[in-house]
VOGU-3710 file (C-alpha; in Angstrom, 3 decimals, decimal comma):
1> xxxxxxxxxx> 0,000/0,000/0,000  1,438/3,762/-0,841  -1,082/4,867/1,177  -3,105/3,937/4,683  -6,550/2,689/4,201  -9,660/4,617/5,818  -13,440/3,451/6,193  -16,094/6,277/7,544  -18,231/3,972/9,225  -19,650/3,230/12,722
11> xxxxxxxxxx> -19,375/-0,705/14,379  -22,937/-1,093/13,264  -22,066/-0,178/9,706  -18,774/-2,000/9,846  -20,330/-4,749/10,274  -22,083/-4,692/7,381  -19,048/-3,492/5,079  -16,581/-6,171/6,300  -18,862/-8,956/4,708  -17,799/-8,609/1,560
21> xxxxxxxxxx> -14,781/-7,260/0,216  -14,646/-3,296/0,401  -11,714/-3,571/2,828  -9,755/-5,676/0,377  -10,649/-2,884/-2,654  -9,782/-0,285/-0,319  -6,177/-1,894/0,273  -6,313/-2,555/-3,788  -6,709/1,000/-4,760  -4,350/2,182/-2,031
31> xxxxxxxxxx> -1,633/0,060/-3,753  -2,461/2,276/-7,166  0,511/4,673/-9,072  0,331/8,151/-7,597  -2,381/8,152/-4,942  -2,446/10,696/-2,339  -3,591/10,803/1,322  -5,443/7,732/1,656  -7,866/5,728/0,267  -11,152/6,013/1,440
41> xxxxxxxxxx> -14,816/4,234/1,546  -18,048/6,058/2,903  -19,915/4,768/5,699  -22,253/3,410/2,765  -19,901/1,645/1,140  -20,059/-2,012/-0,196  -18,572/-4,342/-3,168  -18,224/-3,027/-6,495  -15,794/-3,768/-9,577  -12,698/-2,464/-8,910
51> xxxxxxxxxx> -13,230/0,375/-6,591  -16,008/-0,191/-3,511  -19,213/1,519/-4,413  -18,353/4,593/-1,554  -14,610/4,769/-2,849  -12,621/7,947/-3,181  -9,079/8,179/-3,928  -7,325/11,010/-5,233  -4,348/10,925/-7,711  -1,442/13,288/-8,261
61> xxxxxxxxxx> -1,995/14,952/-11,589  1,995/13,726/-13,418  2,059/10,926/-11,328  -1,400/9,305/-10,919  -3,440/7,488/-13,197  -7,209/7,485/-14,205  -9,542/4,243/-13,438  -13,333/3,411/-14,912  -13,336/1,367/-12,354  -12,832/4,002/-10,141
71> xxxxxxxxxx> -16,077/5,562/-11,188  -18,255/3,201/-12,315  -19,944/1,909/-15,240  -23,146/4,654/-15,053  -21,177/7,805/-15,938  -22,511/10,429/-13,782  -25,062/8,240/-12,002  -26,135/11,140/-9,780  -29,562/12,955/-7,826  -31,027/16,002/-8,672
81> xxxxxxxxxx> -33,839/17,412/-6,148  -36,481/19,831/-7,118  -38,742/21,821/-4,873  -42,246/22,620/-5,216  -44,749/25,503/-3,840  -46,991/22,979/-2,248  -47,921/21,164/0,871  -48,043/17,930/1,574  -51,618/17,822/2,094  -52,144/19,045/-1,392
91> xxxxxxxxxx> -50,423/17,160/-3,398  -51,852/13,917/-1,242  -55,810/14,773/-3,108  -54,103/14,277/-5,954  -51,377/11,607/-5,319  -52,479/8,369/-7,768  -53,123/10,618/-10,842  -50,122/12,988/-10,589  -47,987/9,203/-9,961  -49,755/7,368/-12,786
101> xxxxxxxxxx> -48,913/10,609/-15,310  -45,394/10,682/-14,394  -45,137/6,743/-15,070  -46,540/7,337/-18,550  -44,332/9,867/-19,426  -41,250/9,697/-18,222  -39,707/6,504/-19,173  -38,239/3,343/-16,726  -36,959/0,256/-16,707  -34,117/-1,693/-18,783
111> xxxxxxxxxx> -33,847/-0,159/-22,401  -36,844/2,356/-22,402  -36,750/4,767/-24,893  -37,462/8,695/-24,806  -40,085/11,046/-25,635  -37,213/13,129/-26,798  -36,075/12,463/-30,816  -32,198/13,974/-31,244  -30,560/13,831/-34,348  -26,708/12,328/-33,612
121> xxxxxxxxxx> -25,660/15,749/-34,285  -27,669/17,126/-31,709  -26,887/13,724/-29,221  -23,330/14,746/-30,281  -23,673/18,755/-29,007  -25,334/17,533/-26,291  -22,175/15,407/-25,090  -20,217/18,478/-25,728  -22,339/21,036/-24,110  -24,379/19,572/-21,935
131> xxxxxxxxxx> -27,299/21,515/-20,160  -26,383/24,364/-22,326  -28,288/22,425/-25,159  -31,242/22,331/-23,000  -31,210/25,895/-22,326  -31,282/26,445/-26,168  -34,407/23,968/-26,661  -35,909/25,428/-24,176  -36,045/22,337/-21,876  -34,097/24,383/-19,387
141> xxxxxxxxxx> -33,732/27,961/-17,485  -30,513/29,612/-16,480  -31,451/28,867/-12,756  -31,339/25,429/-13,899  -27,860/25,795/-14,357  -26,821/28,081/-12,475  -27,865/25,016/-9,638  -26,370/21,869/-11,202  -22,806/20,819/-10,661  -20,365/22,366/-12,934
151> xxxxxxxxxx> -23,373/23,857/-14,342  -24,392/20,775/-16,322  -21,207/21,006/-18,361  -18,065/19,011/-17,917  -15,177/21,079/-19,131  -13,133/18,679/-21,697  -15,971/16,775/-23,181  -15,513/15,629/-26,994  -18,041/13,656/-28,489  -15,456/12,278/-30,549
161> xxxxxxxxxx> -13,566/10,072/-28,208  -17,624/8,395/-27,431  -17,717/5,261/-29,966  -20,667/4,809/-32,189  -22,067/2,006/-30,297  -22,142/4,213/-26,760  -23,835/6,976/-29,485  -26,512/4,634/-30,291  -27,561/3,268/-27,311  -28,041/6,670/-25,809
171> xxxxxxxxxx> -30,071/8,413/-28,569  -32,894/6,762/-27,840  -32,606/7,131/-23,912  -32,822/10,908/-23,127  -35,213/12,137/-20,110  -35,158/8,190/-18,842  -34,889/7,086/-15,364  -33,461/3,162/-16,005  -33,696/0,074/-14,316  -32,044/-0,943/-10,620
181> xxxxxxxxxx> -31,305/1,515/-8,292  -32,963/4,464/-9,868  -36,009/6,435/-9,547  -38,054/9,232/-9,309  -39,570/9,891/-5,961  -42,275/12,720/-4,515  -41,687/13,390/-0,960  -42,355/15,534/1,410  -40,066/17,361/3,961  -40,404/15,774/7,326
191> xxxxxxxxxx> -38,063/17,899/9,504  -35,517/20,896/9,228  -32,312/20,525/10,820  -30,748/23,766/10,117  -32,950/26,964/9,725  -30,457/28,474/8,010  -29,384/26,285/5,558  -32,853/25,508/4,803  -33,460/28,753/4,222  -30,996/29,149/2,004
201> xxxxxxxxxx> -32,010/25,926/-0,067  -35,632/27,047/-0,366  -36,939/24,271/2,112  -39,555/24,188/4,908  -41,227/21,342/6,797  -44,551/20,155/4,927  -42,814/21,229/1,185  -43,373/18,610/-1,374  -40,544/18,360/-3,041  -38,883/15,820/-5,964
211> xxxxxxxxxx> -35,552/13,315/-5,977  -34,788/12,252/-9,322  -31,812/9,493/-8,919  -30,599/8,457/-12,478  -27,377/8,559/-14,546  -26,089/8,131/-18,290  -27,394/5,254/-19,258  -26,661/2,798/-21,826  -24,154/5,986/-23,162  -21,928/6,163/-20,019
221> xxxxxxxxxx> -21,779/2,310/-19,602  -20,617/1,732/-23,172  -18,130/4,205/-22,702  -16,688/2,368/-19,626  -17,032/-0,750/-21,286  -14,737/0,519/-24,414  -12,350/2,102/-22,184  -11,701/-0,842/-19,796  -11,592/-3,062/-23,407  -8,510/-0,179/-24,691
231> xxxxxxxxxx> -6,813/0,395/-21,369  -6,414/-3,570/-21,224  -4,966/-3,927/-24,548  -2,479/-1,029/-24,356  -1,395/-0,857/-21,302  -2,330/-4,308/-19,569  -3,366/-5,194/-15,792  0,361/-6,726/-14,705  1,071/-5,600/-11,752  -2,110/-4,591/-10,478
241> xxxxxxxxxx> -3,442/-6,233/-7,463  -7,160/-6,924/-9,484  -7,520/-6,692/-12,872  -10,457/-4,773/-12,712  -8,333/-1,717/-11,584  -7,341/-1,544/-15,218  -6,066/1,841/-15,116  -3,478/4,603/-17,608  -1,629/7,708/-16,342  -3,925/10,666/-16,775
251> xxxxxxxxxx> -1,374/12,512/-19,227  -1,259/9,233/-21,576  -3,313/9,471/-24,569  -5,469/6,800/-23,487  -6,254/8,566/-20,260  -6,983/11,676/-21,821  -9,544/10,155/-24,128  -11,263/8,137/-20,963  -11,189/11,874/-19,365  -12,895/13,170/-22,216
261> xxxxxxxxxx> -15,594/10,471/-23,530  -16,412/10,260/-19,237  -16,848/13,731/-19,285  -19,309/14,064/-22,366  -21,504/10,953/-20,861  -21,331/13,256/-17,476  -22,625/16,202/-19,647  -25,524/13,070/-21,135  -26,667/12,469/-17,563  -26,801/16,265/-16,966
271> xxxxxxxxxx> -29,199/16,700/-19,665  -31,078/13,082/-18,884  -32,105/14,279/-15,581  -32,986/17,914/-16,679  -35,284/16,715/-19,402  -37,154/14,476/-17,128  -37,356/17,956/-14,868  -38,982/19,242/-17,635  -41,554/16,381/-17,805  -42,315/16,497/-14,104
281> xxxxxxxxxx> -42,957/20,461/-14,403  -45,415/19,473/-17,606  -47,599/17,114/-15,574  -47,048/19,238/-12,302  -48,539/21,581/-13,881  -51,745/19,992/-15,264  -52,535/18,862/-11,819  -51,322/22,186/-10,214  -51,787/25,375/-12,425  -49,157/27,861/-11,826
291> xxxxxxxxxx> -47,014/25,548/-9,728  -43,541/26,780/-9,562  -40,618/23,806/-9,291  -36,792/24,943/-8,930  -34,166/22,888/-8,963  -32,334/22,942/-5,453  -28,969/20,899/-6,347  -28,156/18,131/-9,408  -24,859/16,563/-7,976  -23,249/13,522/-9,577
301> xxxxxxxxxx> -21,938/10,504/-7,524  -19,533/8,505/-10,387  -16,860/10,757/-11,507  -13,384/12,074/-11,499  -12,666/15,902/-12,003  -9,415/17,622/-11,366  -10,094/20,077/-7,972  -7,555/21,645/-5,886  -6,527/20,397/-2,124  -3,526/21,225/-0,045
311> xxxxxxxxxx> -1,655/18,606/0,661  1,720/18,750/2,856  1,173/22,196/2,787  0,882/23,428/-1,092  -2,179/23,827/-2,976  -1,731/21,159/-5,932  -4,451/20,045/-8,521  -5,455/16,335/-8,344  -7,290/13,832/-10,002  -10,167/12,996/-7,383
321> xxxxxxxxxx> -11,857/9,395/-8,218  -15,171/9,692/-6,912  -17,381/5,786/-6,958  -21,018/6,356/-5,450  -19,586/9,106/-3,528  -21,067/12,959/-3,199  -19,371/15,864/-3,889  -19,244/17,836/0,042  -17,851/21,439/-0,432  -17,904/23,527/2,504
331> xxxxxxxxxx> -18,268/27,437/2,134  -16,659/29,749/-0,098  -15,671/27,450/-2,634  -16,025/29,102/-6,053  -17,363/26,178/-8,038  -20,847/26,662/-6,483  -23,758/28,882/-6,816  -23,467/32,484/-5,783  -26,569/31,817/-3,145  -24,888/29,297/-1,777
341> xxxxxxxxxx> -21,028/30,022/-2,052  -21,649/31,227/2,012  -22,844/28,169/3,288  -21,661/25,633/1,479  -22,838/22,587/-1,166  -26,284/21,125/-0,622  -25,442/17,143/-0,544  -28,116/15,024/-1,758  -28,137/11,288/0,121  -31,563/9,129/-0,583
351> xxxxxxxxxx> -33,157/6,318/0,963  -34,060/2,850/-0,129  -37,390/3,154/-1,535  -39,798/3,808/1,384  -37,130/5,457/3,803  -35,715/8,593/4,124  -33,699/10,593/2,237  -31,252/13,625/3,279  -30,123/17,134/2,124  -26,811/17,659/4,202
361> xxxxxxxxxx> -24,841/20,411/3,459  -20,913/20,435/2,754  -18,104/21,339/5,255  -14,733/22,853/5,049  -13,876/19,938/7,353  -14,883/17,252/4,763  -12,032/18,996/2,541  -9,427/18,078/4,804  -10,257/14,353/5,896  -12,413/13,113/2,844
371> xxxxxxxxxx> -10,935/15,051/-0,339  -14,619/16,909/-0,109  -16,666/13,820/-0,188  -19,319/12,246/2,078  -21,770/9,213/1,305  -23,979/8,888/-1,526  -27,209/6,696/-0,390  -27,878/3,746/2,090  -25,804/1,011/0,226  -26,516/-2,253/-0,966
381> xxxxxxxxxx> -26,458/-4,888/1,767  -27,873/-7,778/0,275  -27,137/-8,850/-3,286  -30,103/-8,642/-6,186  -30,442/-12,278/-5,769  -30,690/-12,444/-1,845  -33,747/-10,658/-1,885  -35,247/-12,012/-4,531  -35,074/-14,868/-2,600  -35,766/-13,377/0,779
391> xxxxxxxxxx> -38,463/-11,616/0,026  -41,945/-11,301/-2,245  -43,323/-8,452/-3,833  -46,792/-8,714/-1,974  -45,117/-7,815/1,727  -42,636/-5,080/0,098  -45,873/-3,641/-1,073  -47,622/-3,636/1,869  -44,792/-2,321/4,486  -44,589/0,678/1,910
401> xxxxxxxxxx> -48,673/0,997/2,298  -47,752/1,514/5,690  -44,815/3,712/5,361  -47,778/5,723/3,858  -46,092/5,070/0,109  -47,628/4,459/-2,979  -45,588/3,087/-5,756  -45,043/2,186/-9,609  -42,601/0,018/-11,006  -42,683/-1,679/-14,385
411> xxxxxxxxxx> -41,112/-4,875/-12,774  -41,929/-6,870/-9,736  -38,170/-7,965/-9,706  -37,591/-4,286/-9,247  -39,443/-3,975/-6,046  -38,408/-6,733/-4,648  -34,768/-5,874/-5,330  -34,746/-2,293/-3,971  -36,725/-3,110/-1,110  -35,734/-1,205/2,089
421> xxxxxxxxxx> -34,632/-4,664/3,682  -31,827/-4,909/1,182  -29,771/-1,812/1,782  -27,980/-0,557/4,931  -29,518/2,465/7,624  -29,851/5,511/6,030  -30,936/7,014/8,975  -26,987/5,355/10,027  -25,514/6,645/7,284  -26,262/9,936/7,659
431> xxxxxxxxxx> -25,573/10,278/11,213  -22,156/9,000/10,492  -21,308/11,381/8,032  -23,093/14,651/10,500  -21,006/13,885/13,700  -17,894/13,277/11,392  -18,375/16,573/9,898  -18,529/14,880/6,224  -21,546/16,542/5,821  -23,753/18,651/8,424
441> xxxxxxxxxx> -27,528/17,441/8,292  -30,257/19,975/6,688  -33,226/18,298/6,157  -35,414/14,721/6,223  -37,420/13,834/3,324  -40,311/11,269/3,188  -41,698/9,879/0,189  -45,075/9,460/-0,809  -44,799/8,521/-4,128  -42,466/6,275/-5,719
451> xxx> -41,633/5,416/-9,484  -38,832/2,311/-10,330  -38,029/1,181/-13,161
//
């Protein structure tokens, strides 16, 4: 190891993580060319290929190298939330309707297609320009953004380094939530930590507000999929303590085409999630005349972008690896928002379908021990096929009927495999990353409407 090892985590949660083998990635990627500090997983962190899902590592710029597997096969798998004018209480008169609308229209499941047609011209802007595309359709506003991560536009994207095949399978996927994991949830907020901060976000106890959790799609996969495929042919895995670390220095060629076709599928799951904001503000709308919805924060949780941190003392740019781990950055940083540069980054960390989800907000303290990151959800704890086999669709249902959740899903292997059951405390998670200052605690969201794929 260059490096020590570090798991976020309390003995509950360690419990959990030491069942598979996240402490053996952990000492994996520690062993990697050029890593700096530590390597890290979140206190939601579990198996994944290569890296732990919840690994960070950071790599010295003319040293380091860049992994896929160190951000996952769903480019810019991320959350955006969006808030709403209304109350709980209203939205609940019209709950099934407003739920059954956004099921017809906004796409789910395993190879959906999109309401949106794009020419491969426009697909190809759009991996170039991201959100900025939107803006010009009219899809999006400049508040929209002005409040997504690197305002929905990846410096260093090029279309060209994105194979045909990747181009393909995306063009017919725009404004689509997916299959596993993903979804598109209407809660409610249950309780305000932080005045404040809430404030600041635009939140209040009662809002109804909306988590959309989705990524790049078949795009961003294909594009890990090729890159893996090159970086194994030119460069080979000897020497490497897994193979699925495949990995090139960042200034090789190689690595600066991964850098470039990741960042264009980034810029794809930026406009992926804004389009389907621009669905869920159509059919808001029918059932709610007038309704305003703003976008509060898009954050993604797979990617690596060059930031600055001091380390031994000097302010150096590295190459941060970020796998199902959320962006924290604490006050006056100047990637973010001007209403927020004072208090910091809203974090976005949901639930397992039918639990809570969390707006924390980042910390200057999360710079120093966690290159900036904190968790990015609950966590798998049980494989897909555990509960499958644990577990029917019929009792998932009905503990969500009495979490006072109402849900749609195009697959009854979906439910079962996202049930609550399968994934670690989020209520855990989240208290983990407060009282180690990853991220300080905002506000509790409930659902009351839930769409899977």
């Amino acid at each position: 190891m260059n490096v020590p090892g570090i798991v976020f985590a309390s003995e509950r949660l360690f419990e959990e993580i030491r069942k598979d083998k996240t402490i053996e990635q952990v000492k994996n990627v520690a062993m990697l060319p050029g890593i700096v500090g530590k390597s890290i997983a979140m206190p939601d962190a579990h198996l994944g290929y290569g890296f732990s899902v919840g690994g960070v590592a950071a790599f010295d710029i003319k040293r380091g190298i860049v992994s896929p597997g160190g951000i996952g096969f769903d480019v810019n798998c991320g959350v955006r939330l969006l808030r709403t004018e209304l109350k709980k209480e209203q939205f609940l008169k019209k709950r099934d309707r407003v739920l059954d609308s956004l099921f017809r229209n906004v796409p789910s499941g395993t190879g959906k297609g999109s309401r949106f047609q794009v020419s491969k011209e426009e697909l190809q802007e759009i991996l170039d320009n991201g959100v900025k595309w939107a803006l010009r359709k009219g899809y999006a506003t400049k508040d929209d953004i002005e409040h997504t991560e690197d305002n929905g536009c990846i410096k260093g994207a090029d279309c060209s380094k994105v194979s045909e095949r990747a181009i393909a399978r995306g063009k017919e996927q725009l404004g689509s939530i997916g299959s596993g994991n993903h979804f598109l949830e209407v809660q409610f907020v249950e309780k305000i930590y932080d005045s404040e901060a809430g404030e600041v976000f635009g939140l209040s106890e009662g809002q109804i507000v909306v988590l959309v959790h989705t990524g790049s799609r078949g795009l961003g996969h294909q594009v890990a999929s090729d890159y893996l495929l090159k970086i194994e042919k030119e460069i080979g895995t000897k020497g490497l303590p897994d193979r699925q670390l495949a990995c090139a220095p960042i200034e090789s060629q190689i690595g600066r085409d991964y850098l470039s076709a990741m960042a264009a599928a980034a810029n794809f799951a930026f406009v992926n999630r804004q389009l389907i904001t621009h669905q869920v503000r159509k059919i808001f709308n029918e059932f709610f005349q007038g309704v305003e919805i703003r976008v509060v924060y898009d954050v993604a949780h797979n990617i690596a972008k060059i930031e600055e941190f001091e380390v031994d003392g000097e302010n150096i740019n590295l190459l941060v690896h970020r796998k199902g781990a959320t962006r924290s950055f604490g006050p006056g940083r100047k990637e973010l928002p001007n209403d927020y540069r004072k208090i910091g980054q809203p974090i976005l960390i949901p639930g397992s379908m039918g639990t809570a989800s969390y707006v924390l907000v980042g910390t200057n303290e999360a710079r120093n021990i966690s290159f900036a990151s904190t968790a990015h959800g609950a966590g798998r704890m049980w494989s897909r096929t555990k509960a499958k086999n644990e577990l029917n669709v019929t009792d998932v249902k009905k503990e969500l009927e009495r979490a006072g959740v109402v849900i749609k899903s195009g697959s009854i292997k979906g439910i079962v495999e996202e049930a609550p059951e399968a994934y670690k405390d989020v209520d855990e998670v989240v208290r983990v990353s407060d009282e180690l200052g990853l991220g300080k605690k905002v506000a509790r969201l409930k659902p009351i409407a839930v769409m899977k794929g």
